[in-house]
C-alpha positions as CSV (number, residue, x, y, z in Angstrom):
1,X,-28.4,367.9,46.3
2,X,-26.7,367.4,43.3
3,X,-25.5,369.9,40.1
4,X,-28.3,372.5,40.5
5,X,-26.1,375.2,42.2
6,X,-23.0,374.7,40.4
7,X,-25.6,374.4,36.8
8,X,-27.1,377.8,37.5
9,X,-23.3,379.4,38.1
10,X,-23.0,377.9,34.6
11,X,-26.0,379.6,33.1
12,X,-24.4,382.6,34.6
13,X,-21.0,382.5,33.4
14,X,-22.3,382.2,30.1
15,X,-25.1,384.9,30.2
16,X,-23.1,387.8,32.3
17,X,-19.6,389.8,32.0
18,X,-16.4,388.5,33.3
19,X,-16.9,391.4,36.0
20,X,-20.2,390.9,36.8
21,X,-20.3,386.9,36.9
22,X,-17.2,387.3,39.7
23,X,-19.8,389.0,42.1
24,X,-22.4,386.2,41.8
25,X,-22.6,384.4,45.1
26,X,-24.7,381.4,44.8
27,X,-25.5,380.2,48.4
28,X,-27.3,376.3,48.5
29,X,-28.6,374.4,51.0
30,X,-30.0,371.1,52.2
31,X,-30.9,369.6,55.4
32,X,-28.4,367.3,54.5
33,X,-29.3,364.3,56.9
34,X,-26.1,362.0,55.0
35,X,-23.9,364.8,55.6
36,X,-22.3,364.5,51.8
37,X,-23.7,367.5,50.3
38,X,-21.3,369.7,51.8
39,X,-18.2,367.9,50.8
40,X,-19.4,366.9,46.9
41,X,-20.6,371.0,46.4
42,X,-17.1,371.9,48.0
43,X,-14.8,369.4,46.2
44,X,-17.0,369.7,42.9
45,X,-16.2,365.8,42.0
46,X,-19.0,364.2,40.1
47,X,-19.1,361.3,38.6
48,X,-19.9,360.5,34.7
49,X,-23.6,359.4,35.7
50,X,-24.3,362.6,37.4
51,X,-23.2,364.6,34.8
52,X,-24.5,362.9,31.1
53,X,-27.3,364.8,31.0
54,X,-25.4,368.1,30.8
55,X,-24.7,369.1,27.2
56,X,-21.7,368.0,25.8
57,X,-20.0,371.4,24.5
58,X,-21.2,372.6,28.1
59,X,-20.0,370.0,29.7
60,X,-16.6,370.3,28.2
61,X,-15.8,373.6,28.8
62,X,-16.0,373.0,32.7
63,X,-15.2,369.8,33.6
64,X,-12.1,368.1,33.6
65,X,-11.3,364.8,34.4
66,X,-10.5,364.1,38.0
67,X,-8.2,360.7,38.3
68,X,-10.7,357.9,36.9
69,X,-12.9,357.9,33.3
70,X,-15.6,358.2,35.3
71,X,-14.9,361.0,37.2
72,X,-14.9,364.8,36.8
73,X,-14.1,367.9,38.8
74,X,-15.9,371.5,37.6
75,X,-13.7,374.3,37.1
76,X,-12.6,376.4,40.0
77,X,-14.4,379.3,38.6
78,X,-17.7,378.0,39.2
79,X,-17.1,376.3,42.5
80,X,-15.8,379.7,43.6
81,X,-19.5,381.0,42.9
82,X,-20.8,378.3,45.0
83,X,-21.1,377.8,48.6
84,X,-23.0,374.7,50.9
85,X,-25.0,375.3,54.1
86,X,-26.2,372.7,55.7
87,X,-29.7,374.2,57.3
88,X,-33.2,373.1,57.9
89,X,-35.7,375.4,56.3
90,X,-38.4,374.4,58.7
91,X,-37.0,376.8,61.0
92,X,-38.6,379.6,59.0
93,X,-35.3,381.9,59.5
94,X,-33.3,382.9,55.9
95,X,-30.3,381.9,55.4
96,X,-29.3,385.6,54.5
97,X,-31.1,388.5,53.0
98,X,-31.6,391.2,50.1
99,X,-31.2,387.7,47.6
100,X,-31.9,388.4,44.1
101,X,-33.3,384.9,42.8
102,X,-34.2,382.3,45.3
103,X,-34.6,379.2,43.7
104,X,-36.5,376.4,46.0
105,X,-36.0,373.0,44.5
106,X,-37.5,369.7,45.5
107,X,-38.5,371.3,48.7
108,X,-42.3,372.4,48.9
109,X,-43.5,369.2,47.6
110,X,-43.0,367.6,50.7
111,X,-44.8,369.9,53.0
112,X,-48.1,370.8,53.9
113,X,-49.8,373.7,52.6
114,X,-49.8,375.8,55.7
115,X,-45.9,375.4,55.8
116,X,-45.8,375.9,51.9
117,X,-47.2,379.3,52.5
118,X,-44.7,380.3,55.8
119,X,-41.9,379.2,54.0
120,X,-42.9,381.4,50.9
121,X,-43.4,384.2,52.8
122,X,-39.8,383.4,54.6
123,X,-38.6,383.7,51.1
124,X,-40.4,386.4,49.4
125,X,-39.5,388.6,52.9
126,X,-35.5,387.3,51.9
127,X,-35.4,388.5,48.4
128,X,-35.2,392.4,46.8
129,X,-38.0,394.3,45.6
130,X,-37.9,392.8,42.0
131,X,-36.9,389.7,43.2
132,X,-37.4,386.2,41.8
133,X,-38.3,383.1,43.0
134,X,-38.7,380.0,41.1
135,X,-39.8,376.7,41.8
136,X,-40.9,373.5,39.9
137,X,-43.2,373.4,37.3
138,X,-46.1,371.6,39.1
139,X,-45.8,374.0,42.4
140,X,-48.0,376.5,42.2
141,X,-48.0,380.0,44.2
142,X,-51.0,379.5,46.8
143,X,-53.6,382.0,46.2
144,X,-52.8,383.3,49.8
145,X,-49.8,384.7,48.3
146,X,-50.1,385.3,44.5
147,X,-50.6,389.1,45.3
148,X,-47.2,389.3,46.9
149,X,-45.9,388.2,43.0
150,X,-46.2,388.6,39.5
151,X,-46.2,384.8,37.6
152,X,-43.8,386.3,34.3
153,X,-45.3,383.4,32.0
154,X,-47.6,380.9,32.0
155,X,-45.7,377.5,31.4
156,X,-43.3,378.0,34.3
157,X,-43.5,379.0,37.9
158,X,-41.1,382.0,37.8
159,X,-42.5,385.0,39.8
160,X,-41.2,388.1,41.0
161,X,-41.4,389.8,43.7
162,X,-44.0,393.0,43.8
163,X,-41.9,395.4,46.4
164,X,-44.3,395.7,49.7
């Protein structure tokens, strides 16, 4: 696991109100079998090569050197947003409920399609009518499931939930 929690706490700081961005609670997880996810989410230290693909103006605004050149620490107001649970989705149980974006990264790639379809359903059953749930371009919704969501365009696998 690297940025991706603490990158979409940045697209929400900068899309939402002061107010509203301090209610965001962005939970990520990972099976975590080196047990460092937990610590690098939690201390928010990254180090130059895991950041340069972040926009520089971006970039700038919340990072801040951290002791070396080469590494940086995100500002507290985003790591705030964040918080790391180590947890093996294979279980099939949520990690929480009424969610209102689930966003399932590098994860349904490596199953089969039997599990891709439990563990959709473990999510869609997670998140709020109106819900979303986004995954990676080349993951599409099986066709077991596509009534339970609406695709909202065609280049991207963002779909939301259709309420029950």
């Amino acid at each position: 696991m690297g940025l991706e929690p603490l990158i979409l706490a940045i697209m929400m700081i900068e899309r939402l109100e002061h107010f509203t961005f301090k209610k965001v609670r962005i939970y990520a997880s990972d099976i975590d079998e080196s047990d460092r996810f937990g610590s690098i989410i939690t201390k928010g230290i990254y180090t130059d090569v895991e950041t340069k693909r972040i926009p520089r103006d971006v970039f700038e605004r919340y990072f801040k050197q951290n002791g070396s050149p080469d590494s940086f620490i995100i500002d507290g107001e985003i790591s705030n947003r964040v918080s790391f649970q180590k947890y093996d989705l294979r279980t099939l149980e949520p990690i929480g409920g009424n969610f209102s974006l689930t966003l399932c990264k590098n994860v349904l790639l490596h199953l089969h399609p039997k599990e891709r379809i439990e563990l959709i359903r473990m999510f869609y059953n997670a998140l709020v009518p109106g819900g979303y749930f986004v995954t990676e371009h080349i993951q599409k919704m099986p066709p077991e499931l596509q009534y339970k969501f609406i695709q909202l365009a065609d280049n991207v696998q963002i779909q939301k939930k259709i309420a029950n």
